[in-house]
N, C-alpha and C positions, 0 to 999 in steps of 0.2 A: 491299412496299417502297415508300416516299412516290418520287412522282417529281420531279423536280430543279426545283427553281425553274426560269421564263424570264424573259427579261430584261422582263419588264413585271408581274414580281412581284418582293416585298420581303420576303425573311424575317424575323422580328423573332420576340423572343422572350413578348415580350406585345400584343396588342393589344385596345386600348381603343376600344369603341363607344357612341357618345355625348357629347356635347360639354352637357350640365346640369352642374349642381356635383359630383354624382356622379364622374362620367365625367372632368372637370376633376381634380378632387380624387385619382383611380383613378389616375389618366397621371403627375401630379406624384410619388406615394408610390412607384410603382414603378419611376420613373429615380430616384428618392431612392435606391431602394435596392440599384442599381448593375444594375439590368434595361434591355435595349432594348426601347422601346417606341414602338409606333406608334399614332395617336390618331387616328380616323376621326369624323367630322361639321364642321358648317356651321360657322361661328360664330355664337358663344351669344347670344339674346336679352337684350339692355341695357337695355330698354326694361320690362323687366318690374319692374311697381310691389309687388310684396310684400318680407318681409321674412323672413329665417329665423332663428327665434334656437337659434344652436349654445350647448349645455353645455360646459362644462371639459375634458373628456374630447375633443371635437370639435376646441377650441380648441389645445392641448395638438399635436396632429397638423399643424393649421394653419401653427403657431411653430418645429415642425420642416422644416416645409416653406417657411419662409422667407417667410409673406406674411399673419402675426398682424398686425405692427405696423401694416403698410398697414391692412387690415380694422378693426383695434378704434381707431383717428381718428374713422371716419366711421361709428362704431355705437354702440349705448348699452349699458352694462353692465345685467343682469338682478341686484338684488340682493337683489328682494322678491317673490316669487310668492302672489297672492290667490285662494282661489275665495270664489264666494260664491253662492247661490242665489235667480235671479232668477225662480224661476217662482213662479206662486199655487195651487199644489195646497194640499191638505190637511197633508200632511207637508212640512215642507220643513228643509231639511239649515240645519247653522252655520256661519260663517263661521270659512272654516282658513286661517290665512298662516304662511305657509313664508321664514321667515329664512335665507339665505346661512350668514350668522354663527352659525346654530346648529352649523352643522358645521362651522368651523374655516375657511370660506370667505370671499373678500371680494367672491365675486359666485357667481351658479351659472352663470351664460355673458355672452353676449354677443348683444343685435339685432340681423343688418345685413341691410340692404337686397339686397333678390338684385341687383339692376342695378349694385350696387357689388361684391359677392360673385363674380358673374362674370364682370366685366371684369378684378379682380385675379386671379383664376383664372386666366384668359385671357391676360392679359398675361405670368404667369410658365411658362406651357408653352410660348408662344413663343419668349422668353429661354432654354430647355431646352434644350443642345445633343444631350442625351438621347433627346428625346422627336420624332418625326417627326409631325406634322402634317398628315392628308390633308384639305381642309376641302369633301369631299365626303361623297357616303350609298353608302351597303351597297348594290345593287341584286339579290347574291346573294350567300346561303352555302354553303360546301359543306364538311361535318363529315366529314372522314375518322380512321381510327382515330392515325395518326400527327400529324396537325396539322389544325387550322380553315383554310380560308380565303374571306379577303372580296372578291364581285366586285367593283368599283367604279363608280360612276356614270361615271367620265370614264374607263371602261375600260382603267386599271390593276385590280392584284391584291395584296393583303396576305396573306401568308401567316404562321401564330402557334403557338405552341406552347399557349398560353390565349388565351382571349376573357374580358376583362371586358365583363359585357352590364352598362353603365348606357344603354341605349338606350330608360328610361323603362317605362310602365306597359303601353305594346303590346307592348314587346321584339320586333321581328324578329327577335334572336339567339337568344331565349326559343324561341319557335316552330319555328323552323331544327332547335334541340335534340331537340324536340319533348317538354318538357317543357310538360305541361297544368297547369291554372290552375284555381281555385275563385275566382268570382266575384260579388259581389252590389253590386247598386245601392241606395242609400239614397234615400229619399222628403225630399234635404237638396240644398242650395246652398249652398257660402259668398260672399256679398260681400265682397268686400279693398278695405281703400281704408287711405290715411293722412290723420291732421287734426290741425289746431294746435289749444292749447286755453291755458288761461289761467292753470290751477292747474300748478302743477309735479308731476310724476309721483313724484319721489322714486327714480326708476329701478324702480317697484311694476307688474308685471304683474298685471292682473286680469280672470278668468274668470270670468263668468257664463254659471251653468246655467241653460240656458229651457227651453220647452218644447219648444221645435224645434231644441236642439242649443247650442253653447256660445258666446257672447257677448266676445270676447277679446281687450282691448288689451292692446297691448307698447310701452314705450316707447321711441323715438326720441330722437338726441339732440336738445337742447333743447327746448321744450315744444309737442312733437311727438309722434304715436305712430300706430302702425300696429293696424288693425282686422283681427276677422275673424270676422263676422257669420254662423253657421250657421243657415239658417231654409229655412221649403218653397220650391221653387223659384221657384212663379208669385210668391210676395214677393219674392225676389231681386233679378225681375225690375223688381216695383212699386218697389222702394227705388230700385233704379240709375237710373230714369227720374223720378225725385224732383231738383228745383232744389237747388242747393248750401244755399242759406239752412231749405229744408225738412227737407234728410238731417241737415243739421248738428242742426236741432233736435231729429228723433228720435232722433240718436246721445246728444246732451246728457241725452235724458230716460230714453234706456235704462241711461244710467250713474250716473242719480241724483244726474246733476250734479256729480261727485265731482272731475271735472278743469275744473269751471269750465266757462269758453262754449265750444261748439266752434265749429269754423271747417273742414269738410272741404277736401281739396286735391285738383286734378284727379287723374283715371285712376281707374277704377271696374272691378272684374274679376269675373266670376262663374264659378265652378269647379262643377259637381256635384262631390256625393260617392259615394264607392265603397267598398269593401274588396277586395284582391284576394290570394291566398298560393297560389305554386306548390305543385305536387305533392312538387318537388324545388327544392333551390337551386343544384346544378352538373348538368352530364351534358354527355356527350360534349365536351368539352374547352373548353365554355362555364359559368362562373360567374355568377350574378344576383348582381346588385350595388344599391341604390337601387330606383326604384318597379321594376326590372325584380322585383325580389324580395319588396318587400311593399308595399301601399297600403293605407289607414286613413284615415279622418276624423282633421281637424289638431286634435288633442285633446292637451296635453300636450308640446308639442313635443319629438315624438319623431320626425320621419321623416326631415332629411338626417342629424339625430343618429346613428338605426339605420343608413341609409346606410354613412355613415363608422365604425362601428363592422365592416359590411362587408368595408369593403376595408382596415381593420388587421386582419380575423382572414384574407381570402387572403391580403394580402402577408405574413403569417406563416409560412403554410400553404404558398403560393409557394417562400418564403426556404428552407424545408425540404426543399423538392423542386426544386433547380434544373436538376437536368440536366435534368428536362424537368413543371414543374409544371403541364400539363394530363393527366396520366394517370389512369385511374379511381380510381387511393389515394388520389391526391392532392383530388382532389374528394369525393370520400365524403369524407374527413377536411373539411374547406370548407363541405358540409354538416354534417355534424355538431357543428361548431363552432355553428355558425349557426342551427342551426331551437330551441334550447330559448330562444334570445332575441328571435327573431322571431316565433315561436309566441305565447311569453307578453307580448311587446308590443301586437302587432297584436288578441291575444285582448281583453286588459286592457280597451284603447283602443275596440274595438268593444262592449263589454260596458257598458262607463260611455257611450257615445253613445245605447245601446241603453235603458239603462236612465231616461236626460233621454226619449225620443219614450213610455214607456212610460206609461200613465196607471193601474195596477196601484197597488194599495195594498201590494204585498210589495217590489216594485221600488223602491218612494221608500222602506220604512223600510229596507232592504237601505243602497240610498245614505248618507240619513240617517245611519245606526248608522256607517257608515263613516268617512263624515267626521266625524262625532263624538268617534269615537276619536283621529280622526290630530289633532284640534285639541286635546284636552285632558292625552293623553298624550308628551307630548315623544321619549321615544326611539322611540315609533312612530313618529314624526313623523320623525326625526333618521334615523332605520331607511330611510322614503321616500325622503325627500329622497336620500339617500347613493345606493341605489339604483336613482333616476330619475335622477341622474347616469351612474351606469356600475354593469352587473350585478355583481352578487356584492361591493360595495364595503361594502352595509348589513351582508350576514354576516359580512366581516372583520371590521368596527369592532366588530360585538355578540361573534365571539370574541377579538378585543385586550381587550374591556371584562369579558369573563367570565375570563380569563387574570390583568388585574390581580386584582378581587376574590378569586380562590385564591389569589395572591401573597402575600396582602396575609395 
């Protein structure tokens, strides 16, 4: 039998750990959806210069959550996604562009800047009269079969019926669970930076493939855009220590010039990269949510994407179980939503990173043949796109479209 709260603990029926966009984003959906909730960490880094660009399906959650219109002012619509193949092998792949418009779209999302991302985050949990605020860290868990709860640094105590762990790619809640992790480090860095440039973007994302990983402007609004250089680390570091007039020029010559002069702008960031996928994504009355759950090289922009697809299939799964939604059904349900579309993202994402470092002659015509296909055949094409918006959206439209034809 749980024992009674005291008075320097706080029962709540959800709590949220982690204050990233995740964790942000976690706290808002589940007093959206009439849950008490408590939100544990600092306040969020503002100062961070990258940018995330969310899909339709992302955006869609955002607008119900009351803070699209803020976000999409000071972001730039996605309405032309390019790859293109910037490396000098032998084989090299064709250039595929992915139109919005081919599937009935007038954008596939939106770029915004994380330092604007999560101060509007930020600013609407505090407004929450739902949502408690602890703007401390966890210094202990303790998993019992009835309920979680969080020590706290300033020696208060949360007590919760679930744990959302958006507490990032270490997760202490992760740990706590003792749910183990498959891990591997890539021989990769990204650089992130933003620059002005001269040519107008046209709202066009474009990826190039190199040899050391994916090459990837997004644009910003006005003739603006956000970088994200994948290369071997000791480069990383060589670029970041390069004079603005010098980065600018090899950004300019790595893009062929295509947006005109560049002009880099301050703040320079270098991330390794990784891959990581739990064993499990619930246990013991903690859910993974965010990097607590999967990490991948930024390839495709899939990762707060996946994220928030996250925490719409627990506050589902939640919503269905409220007397008390950290129970073991209720988390194997949580899981099971969850691992066929984090499996085959995170798989996808590290297979295509895999196969740019590969110098294998079966590797580039594999790539090759692929993108070949998606550029010349349109419904494959239309098939992607649908589905790298939101899973299972490419198999509806192909059976709506095989539906009409026997109609017909």
């Amino acid at each position: 039998m749980p024992t009674p709260a005291t008075p320097a603990e706080t029962e709540a029926n959800i709590l949220v750990a982690g204050t990233g966009p995740a964790g942000l984003i976690g706290a808002l959906a589940f007093a959206d959806a009439n849950f008490r909730v408590t939100l544990v960490g600092p306040e969020p880094n503002v100062q961070d210069g990258r940018t995330t660009a969310l899909m339709n399906p992302a955006l869609a959650l955002l607008d119900r959550l009351g803070v699209l219109r803020t976000l999409a002012h000071k972001s730039a619509p996605l309405k032309v996604m390019r790859i293109l193949d910037g490396t000098a092998r032998l084989i090299r792949s064709p250039v595929v562009t992915f139109h919005a418009s081919e599937i009935d779209e007038h954008r596939f999302g939106l770029n915004i800047p994380n330092a604007v991302l999560v101060a509007t985050l930020a600013e609407a949990v505090s407004a929450n009269p739902s949502i408690e605020w602890r703007k401390t860290l966890v210094s202990q868990w303790q998993l019992e079969p009835e309920r979680a709860t969080a020590r706290l640094a300033d020696g208060s105590a949360v007590s919760a019926r679930l744990v959302v762990a958006a507490d990032g790619r270490a997760s202490p809640a992760r740990e706590a669970a003792g749910i183990s992790v498959s891990s591997r480090p890539f021989p990769q860095a990204a650089l992130v930076l933003n620059f002005a440039h001269t040519v107008d973007h046209a709202f066009t994302s474009t990826e190039f493939h190199t040899e050391t990983g994916p090459f990837t402007q997004v644009p910003l609004p006005g003739r603006r855009s956000s970088l994200v250089c994948v290369v071997r680390p000791e480069t990383a570091q060589e670029l970041a220590a390069l004079d603005d007039d010098a980065l600018s020029r090899h950004i300019e010559r790595r893009m062929q010039s295509m947006l005109g002069r560049v002009t880099v702008e301050p703040g320079r960031q270098i991330y390794p990269l990784s891959t990581s996928t739990p064993w499990r994504f619930a246990h013991r009355r903690v859910a993974l949510v965010g990097e607590a759950a999967h990490v991948f090289p930024p390839i495709g922009a899939q990762g707060l994407n996946l994220g928030i697809r996250d925490i719409v299939d627990l506050l589902e799964t939640a919503s269905q179980n409220r007397p008390d939604p950290g129970t073991p059904k209720a988390l194997l349900s949580y899981d099971l939503r969850r691992r066929p579309d984090i499996v085959a993202r995170t798989s996808a994402v590290n297979l295509l990173n895999l196969s740019l470092l590969s110098s294998m002659l079966p590797a580039q015509i594999a790539r090759s043949t692929t993108l070949g296909l998606l550029g010349r055949f349109a419904p494959l094409r239309a098939f992607f796109m649908r589905e790298g918006l939101q899973p299972g959206s490419g198999f509806s439209a192909l059976a709506g479209s095989l539906r009409e034809q026997v109609q017909r």
